[in-house]
N, C-alpha and C positions, 0 to 999 in steps of 0.2 A: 504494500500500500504506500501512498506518498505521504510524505512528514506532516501535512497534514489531516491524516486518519479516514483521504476519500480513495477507493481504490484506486491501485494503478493497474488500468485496462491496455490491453494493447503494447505490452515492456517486453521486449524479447528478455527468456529468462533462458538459460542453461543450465545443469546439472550436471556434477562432474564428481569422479571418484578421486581424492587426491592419493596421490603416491611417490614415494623417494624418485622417482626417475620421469613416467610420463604420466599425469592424469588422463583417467579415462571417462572421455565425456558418455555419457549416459544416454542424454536427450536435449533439444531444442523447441524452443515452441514461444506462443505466448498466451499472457496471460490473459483472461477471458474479462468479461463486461464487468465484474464482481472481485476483479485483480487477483482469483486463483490459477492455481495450477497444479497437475497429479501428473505421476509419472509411474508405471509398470514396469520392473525389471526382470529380470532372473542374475542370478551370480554371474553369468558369463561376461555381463554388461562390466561388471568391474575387475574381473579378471583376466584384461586382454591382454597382458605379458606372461611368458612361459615362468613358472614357479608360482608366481599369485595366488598364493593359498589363504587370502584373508576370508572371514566368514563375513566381515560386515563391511560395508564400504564407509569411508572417512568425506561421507557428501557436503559438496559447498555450491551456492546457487553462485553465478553471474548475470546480473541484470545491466542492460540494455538499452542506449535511445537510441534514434535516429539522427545522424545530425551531418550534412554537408555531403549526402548519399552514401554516407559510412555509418557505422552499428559502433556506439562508443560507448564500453564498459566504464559503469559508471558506479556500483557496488557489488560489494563481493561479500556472501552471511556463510559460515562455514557452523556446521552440525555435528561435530565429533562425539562419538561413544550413540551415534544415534542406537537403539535396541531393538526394533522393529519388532517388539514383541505382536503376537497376532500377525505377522509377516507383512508389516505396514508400518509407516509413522508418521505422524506430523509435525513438519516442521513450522507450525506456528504463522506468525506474522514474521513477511519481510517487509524493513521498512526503507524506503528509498529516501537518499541524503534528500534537503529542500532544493529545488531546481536551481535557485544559486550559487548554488554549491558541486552543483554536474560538471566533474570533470574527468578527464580520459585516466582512469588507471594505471600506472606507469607499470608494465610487463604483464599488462591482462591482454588476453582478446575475447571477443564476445562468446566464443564457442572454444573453448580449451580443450585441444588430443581432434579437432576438427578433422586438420589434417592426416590422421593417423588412418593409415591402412591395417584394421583390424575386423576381427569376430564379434561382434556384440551379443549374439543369442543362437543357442543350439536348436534346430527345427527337427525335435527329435517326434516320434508319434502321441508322446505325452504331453507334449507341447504343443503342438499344433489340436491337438484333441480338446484343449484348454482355451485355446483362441477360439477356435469354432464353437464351443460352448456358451461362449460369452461371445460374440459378435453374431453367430449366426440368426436369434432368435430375435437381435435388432433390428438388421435387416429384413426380416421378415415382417416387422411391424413397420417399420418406416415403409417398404412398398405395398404392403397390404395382400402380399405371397404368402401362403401356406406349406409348411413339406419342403422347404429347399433345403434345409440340414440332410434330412431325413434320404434325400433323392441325391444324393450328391458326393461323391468321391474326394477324399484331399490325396491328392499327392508329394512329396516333395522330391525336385529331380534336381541333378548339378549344373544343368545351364539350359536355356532355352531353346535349344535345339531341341530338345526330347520332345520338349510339349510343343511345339509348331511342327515337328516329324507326324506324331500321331494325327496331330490333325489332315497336315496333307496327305498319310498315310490313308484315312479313311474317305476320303473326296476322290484324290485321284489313285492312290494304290504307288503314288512316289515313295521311294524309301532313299534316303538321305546318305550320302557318304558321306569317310571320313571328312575328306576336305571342306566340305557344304556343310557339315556340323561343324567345324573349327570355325569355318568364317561366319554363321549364324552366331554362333556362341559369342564371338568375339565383338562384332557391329551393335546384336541387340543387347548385349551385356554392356558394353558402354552406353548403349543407347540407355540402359537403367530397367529391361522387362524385368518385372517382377513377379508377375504371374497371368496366368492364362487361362481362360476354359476352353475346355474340349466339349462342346453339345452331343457328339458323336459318344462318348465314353462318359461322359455325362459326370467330368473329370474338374478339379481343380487343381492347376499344376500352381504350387510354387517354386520359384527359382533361386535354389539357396544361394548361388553365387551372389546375387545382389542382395538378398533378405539376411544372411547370414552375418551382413556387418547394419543393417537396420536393431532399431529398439524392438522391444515386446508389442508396444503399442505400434511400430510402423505395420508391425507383421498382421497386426490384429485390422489394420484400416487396408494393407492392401489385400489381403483374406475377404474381406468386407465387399472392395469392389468387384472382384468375382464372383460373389454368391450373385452380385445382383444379376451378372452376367448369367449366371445359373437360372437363377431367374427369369429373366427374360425368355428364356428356351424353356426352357418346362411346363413355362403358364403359357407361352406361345409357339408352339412345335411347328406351328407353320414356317415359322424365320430360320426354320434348320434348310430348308429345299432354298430360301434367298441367301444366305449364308456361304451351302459350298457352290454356290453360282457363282458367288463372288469368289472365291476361296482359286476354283477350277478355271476362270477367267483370266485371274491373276497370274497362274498356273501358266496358262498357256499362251499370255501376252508376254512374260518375261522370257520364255523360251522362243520367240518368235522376233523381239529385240536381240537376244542375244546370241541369234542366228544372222542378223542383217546388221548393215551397215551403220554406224548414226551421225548422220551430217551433223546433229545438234549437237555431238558431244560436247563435253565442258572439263577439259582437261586439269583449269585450275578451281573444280569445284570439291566441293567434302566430301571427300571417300568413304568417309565416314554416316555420311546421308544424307549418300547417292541419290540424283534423281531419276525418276522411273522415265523409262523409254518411253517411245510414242505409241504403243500399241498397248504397254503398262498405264500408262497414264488414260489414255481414252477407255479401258476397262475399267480403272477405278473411278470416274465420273459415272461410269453409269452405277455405281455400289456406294458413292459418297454418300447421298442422303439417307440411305440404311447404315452406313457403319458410322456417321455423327447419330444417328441417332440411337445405336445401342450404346455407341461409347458417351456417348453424351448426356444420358441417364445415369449409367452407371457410374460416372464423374460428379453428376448432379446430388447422386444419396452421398459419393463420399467426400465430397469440400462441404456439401452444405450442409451436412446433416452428420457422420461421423467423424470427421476430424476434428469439429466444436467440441465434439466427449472425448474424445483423443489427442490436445492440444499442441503433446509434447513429440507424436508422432512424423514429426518433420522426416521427409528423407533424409538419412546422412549420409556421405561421400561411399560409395562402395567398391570403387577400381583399389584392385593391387597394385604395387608398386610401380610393373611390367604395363599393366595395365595404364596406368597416368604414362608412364611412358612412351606406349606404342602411338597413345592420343599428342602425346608432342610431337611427334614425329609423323604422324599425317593430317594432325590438324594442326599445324600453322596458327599462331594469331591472326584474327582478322580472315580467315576462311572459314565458317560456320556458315552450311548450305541452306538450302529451304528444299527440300529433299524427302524423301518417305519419312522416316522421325518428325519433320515437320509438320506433314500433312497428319499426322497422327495426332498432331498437340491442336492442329487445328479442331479437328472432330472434336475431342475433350470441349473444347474452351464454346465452339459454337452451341453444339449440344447443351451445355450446362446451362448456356443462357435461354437456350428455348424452354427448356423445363424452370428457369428461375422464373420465367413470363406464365407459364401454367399454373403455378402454385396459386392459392387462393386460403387465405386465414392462416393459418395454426400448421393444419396437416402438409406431411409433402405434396409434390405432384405425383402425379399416377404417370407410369410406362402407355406409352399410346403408339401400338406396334405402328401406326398408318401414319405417325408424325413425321414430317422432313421438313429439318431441322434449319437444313442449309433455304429455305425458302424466305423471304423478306418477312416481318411480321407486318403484320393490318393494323395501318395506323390508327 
């Protein structure tokens, strides 16, 4: 709260495990209208150096303003001997120095151990059994679905190729080599997939390569936007037949690019995401306004509705060392494409808002399989 006793809404806060060598940050977020904040962990989250056998972690928050388009640590409340008796604990009131007194902490930064290339949390079956227990029956209420636990597979696999193999495994009966697993694994791992549904296997994949350095709570919010995914297909089986249309279209516009010539290449564009061919691209308009609109829902229950319970669920950095590396080395400064990754952020962002336009009171919006999204709204 601020020094004078009204909350402080809106403070980027951190959470961080201190230790002799590197703290391990925990989570990031902020704090909500009423200046709280929760955070969910498991041990792993503070013991990302090899030997770290503490049982309790030595937690201190770092709070945050805004100022001159930089995040300027402006206090530090450290929690020693916390007991987390009942496997929880509060830390009470924090209170932020008076605003005249905001100044940048000399050897803070806003997110302490940010940068660290580590494991935050094991995606063991107990664990993820635990997430879905608590996330999935939210989901179910916020979209107004019944039986999506109930109907519904988790997986967890080492990278993203497994779960886009199955799926084009069951559309066209492609099965994936090594190579084409390595270079999926590697594009949409830095691209940040996190997880996946299969309607076909009626599957949730998660991708521990990027999950496995997120918090309890990241795992729980991106768990979250695949059920609804789940969702969508279950309550609407029709959208499985428009799905591998698009899937098999996809399928057979990049093999048909990458049989012919491209005058349009873009040699000094991002390899990292690449733009689709001409016969890619005129496929995926005709499947734009169906895949903003499934991804665009599904984005809609999780910014606007799970992450406000999830505050501290921010993604954190998830590349390996190799990984930030190989990204220096084909991405350049100042070449960041608009490319498939793009067109992907686009569906997200469009979508979201056509369902913030449909909300009406209190409750969410409703999934409206006939919605297209990318359409102007009626003034």
């Amino acid at each position: 709260m601020h020094a004078d006793g009204q909350p402080a809404a809106d403070v980027l806060v951190a959470v961080a495990d201190e230790d002799w060598a590197w703290d391990d940050l925990l989570g990031v977020g902020q704090t909500g209208p009423d200046g709280s904040f929760h955070l969910s962990f498991t041990p792993d989250a503070f013991r990302q150096e090899p030997l770290e056998l503490e049982s309790t972690p030595d937690i201190y928050v770092v709070l945050s303003i805004a100022r001159d388009d930089q995040l300027v640590p402006v206090h530090r409340a450290a929690f020693p001997g916390l007991s987390f008796d009942g496997d929880s604990s509060d830390l009470g009131a924090v209170t932020l120095p008076p605003r005249e007194a905001w100044e940048a902490l000399e050897g803070l930064t806003a997110a302490p151990g940010w940068r660290k290339s580590t494991r935050r949390v094991d995606l063991s079956g107990a664990l993820v059994a635990h997430c879905l227990a608590e996330i999935g029956p939210m989901v179910e209420r916020l979209t107004g679905w019944v039986d999506i636990v109930q109907r519904t597979r988790v997986e967890v696999v080492p990278g993203p190729s497994l779960a886009w193999g199955a799926v084009l495994g069951a559309v066209s009966g492609t099965k994936l080599g090594a190579l084409e697993r390595t270079v999926l694994d590697t594009v949409m791992g830095i691209g940040g997939l996190a997880g996946l549904y299969d309607p076909y296997g009626r599957t949730v994949y998660l991708v521990e390569s990027t999950l496995g350095a997120q918090n309890l709570d990241g795992v729980k919010v991106t768990l979250g936007h695949e059920l609804v995914h789940a969702g969508q297909f279950l309550h609407h089986p029709e959208l499985i037949e428009r799905y591998s249309t698009y899937v098999a279209s996809m399928v057979t516009a990049n093999a048909t690019d990458n049989t012919s010539p491209r005058a349009d290449a873009d040699p000094g564009g991002d390899v990292l995401d690449p733009r689709l061919g001409p016969a890619a691209a005129a496929a995926y308009q005709q499947s734009r306004s169906f895949m903003t609109n499934l991804e665009g829902y599904a984005t809609y229950i999780e910014h606007d509705h799970l992450r406000p319970r999830y505050p501290m669920g921010t993604p954190l950095p998830h590349l390996s060392l190799w990984g930030r590396a190989l990204v220096a080395v084909l991405r350049p400064e100042g070449k960041v494409g608009a490319g498939v990754m793009s067109d992907k952020q686009s569906e997200y962002a469009v979508g979201r808002r056509a369902y913030q336009r449909l909300r009406q009171g209190g409750a969410p919006a409703r999934f409206d399989p006939a919605l297209d999204p990318t359409a102007a709204p009626a003034s």
